[in-house]
C-alpha positions as CSV (number, residue, x, y, z in Angstrom):
1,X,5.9,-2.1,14.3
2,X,6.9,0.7,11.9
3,X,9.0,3.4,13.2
4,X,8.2,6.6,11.6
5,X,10.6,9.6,12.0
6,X,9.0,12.7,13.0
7,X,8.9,15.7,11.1
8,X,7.1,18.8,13.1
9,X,6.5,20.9,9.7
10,X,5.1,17.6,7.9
11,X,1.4,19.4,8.5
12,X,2.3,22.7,8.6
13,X,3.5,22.5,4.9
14,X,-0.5,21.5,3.7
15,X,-2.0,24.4,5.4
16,X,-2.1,26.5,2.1
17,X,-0.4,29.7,2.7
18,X,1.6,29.0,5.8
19,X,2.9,26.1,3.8
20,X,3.4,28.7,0.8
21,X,5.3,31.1,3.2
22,X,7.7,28.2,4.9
23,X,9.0,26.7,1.1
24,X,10.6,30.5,1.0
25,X,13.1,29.3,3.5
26,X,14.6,25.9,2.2
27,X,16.6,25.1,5.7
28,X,13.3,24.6,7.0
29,X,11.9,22.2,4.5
30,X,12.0,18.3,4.6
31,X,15.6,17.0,3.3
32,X,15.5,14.7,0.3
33,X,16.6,12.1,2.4
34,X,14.0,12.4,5.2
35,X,11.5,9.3,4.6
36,X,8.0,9.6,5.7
37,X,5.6,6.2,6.2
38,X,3.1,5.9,3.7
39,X,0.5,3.4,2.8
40,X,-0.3,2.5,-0.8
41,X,-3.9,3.1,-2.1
42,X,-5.8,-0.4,-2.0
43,X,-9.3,-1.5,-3.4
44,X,-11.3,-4.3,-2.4
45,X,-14.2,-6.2,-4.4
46,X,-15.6,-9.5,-3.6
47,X,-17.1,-11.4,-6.4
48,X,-19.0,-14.6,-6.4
49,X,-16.1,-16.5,-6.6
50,X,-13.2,-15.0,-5.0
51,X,-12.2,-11.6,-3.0
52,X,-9.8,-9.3,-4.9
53,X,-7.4,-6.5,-3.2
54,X,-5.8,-4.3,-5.7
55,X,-3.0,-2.2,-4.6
56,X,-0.9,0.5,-5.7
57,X,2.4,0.4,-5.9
58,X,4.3,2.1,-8.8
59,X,8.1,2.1,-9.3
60,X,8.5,-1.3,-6.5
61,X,10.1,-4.3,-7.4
62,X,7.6,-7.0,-7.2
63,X,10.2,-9.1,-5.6
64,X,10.2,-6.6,-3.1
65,X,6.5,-7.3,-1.5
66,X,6.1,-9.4,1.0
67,X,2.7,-10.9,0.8
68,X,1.2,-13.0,4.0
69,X,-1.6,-14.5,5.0
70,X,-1.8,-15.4,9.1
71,X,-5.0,-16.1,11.0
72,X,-7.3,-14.8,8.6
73,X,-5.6,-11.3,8.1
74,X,-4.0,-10.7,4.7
75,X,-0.8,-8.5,5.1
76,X,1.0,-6.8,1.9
77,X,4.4,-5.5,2.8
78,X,7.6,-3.6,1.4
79,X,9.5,-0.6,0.8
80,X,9.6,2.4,-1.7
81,X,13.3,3.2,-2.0
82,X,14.8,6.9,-2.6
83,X,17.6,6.6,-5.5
84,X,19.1,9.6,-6.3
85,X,19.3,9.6,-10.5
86,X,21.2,12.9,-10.0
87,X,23.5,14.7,-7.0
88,X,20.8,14.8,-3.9
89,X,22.1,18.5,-3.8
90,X,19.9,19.2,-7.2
91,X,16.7,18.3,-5.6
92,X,14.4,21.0,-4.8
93,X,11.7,19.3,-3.4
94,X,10.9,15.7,-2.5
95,X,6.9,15.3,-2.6
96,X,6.8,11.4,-3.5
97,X,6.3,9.0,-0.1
98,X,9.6,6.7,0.1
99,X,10.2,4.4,3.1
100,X,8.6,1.4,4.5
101,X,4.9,0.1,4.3
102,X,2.6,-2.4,5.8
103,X,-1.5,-3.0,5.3
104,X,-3.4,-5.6,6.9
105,X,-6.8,-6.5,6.1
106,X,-9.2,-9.3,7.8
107,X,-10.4,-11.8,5.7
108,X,-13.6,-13.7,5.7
109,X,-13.2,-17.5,7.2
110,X,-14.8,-19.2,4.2
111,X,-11.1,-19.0,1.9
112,X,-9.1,-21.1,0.6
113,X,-5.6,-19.9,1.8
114,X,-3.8,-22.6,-0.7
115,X,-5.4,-21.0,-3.8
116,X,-4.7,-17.8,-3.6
117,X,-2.7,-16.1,-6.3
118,X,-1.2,-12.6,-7.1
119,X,-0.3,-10.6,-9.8
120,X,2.0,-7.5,-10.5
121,X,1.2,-5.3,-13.7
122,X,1.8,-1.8,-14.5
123,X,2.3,-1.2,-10.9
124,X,-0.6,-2.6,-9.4
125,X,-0.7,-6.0,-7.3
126,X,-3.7,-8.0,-7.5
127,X,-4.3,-10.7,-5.4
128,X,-7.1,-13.1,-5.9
129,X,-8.6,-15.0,-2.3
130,X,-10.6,-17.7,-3.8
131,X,-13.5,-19.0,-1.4
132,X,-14.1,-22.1,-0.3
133,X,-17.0,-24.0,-1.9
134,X,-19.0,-23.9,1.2
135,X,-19.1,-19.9,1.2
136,X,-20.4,-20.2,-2.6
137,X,-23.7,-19.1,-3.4
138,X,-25.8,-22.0,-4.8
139,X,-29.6,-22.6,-5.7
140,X,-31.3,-24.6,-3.6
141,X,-34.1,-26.4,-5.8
142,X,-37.9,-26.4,-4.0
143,X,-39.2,-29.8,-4.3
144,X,-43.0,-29.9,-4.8
């Protein structure tokens, strides 16, 4: 289970103008340090062959995912860490989710858990759930 710290002007701040009138007093604003939970954008597909998730995650390590697959549910993990490039006393605003994540998805039972494969490019992950041979499509010929 994620904990998630709570932060009571988190919706206040995308109400438009009441979050326009609160960024005019800073001590009231999130810290730069303050993480918030956050869940990285994911497609799905399924294709005749295989089922593909795709999801983002830009500026994590690869080596920092955690990829699982338990009783048919398909679970990407990880975390999006907050390094300071500069003194955290320059930052004006922090709008970028940092902190911990965790999706989990149900698979079909037709796969072949022992196949599947991922792949990490230009901050996407693809993984690749072939499916067994038995979940297939396949002509059936009619004999006359």
């Amino acid at each position: 289970m994620t904990l998630v710290k709570w932060d009571p002007f988190r919706e206040l701040n995308s109400l438009g103008h009441l979050g326009r009138f609160l960024d005019r007093f800073p001590e009231w604003n999130q810290s730069p340090t303050t993480t918030s939970a956050w869940a990285p954008s994911v497609d799905i597909f399924e294709g005749d062959d295989d089922l593909v998730v795709k999801a983002e995650l830009p500026g994590i390590d690869p080596k920092e995912v955690e990829l699982n697959v338990e009783n048919n549910v398909l679970t990407i993990s990880g975390e999006r860490k907050l390094d300071f490039e500069d003194k955290k006393e320059s930052y004006h605003r922090v709008e970028r989710a940092y902190g911990t994540f965790s999706r989990s998805f149900s698979l079909p039972r037709l796969i072949d858990e022992g196949k599947i494969q991922a792949d990490y490019k230009d901050g996407v992950l693809t993984v690749r759930i072939p499916k067994h041979e038995k979940a297939k499509p396949r002509q059936i010929t009619i004999s006359a």
